[in-house]
C-alpha positions in Angstrom: -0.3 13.0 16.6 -3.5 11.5 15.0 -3.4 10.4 11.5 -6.0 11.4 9.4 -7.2 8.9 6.6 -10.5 8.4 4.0 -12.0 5.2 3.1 -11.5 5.0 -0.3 -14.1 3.6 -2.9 -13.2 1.4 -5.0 -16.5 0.9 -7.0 -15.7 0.6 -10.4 -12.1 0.6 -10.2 -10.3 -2.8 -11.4 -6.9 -3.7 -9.8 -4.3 -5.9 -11.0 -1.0 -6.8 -9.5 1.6 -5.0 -11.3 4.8 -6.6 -8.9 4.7 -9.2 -6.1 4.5 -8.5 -2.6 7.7 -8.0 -1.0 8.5 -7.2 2.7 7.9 -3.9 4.1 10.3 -2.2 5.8 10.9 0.7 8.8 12.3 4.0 7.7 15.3 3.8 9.5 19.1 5.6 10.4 21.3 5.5 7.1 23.7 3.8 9.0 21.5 1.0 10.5 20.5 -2.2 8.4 16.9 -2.4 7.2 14.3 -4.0 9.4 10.5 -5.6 9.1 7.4 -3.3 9.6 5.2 -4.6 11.7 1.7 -3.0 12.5 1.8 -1.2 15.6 -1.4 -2.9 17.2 -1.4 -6.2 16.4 2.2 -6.9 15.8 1.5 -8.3 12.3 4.1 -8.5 10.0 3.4 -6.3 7.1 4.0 -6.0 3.1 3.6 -3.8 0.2 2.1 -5.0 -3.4 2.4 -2.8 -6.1 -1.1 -2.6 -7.9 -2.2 -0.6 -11.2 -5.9 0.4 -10.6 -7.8 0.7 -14.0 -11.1 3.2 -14.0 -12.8 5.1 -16.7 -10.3 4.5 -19.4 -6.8 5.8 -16.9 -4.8 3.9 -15.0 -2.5 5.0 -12.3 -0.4 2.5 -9.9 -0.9 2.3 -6.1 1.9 0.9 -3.6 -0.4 -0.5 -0.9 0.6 -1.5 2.4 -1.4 -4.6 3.6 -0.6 -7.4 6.8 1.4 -10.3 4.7 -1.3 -13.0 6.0 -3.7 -11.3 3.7 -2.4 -11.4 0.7 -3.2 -14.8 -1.2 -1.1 -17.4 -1.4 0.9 -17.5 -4.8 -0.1 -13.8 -6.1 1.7 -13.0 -9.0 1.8 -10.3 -11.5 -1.6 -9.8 -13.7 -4.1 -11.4 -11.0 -7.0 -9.4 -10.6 -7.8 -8.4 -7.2 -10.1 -6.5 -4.7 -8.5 -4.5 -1.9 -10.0 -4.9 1.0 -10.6 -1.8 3.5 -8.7 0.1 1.1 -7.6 3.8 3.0 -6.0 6.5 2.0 -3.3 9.0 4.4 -1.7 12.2 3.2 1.9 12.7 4.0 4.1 15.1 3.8 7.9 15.9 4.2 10.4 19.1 4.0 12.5 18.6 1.1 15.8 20.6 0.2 15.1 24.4 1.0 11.5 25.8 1.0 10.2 22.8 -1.0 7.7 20.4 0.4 6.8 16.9 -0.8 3.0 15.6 -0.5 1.7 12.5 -1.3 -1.1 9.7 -0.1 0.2 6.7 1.2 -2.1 3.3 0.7 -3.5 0.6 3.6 -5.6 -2.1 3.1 -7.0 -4.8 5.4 -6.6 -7.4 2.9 -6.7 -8.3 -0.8 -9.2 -10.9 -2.5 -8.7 -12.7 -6.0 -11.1 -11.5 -8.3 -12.3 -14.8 -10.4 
């Protein structure tokens, strides 16, 4: 099945990591250990970073998945950065009896210090 997904613009938007990246993983059996995502076309090894993107006076935090050799060397919590080829997905899963859960789920190319 084709995902869909929208570019997203970040114009105006500032983003500031709000936790390190840390390795992402596969959804996997309950009963099997955890393993590394890696992205399905070029085999990259991939990572989540939690950031909180700032615009017109909210604030609201993204988990973005990005390939771990974009992500700059020693990011840590309050660095200003720019997401790169930030996208956007909708999910959605069946929950316990009729309910549904929705949600967007975050990919970026890349992430750039902001100096």
């Amino acid at each position: 099945m084709a995902r869909a997904f929208a570019k997203v613009d970040t114009a105006g938007s500032m983003f500031m990591v709000a936790v390190t990246a840390v390795d992402k993983l596969k959804d996997t059996a309950k009963d099997m250990p955890p393993e590394r995502a890696f992205d399905r076309n070029s085999g990259e090894a991939l990572s989540v970073v939690n950031l909180v993107e700032m615009f017109e006076g909210r604030a609201q935090i993204l988990k973005i998945t990005v390939p771990a050799s974009q992500i700059p060397d020693k990011l840590a919590p309050g660095a200003v950065v720019r997401p790169v080829g930030l996208v956007a997905s909708p999910w959605g899963m069946k929950g316990m009896g009729d309910a549904v859960n929705v949600g967007l789920s975050y990919r970026a190319e890349g992430l750039e210090l902001v100096k």
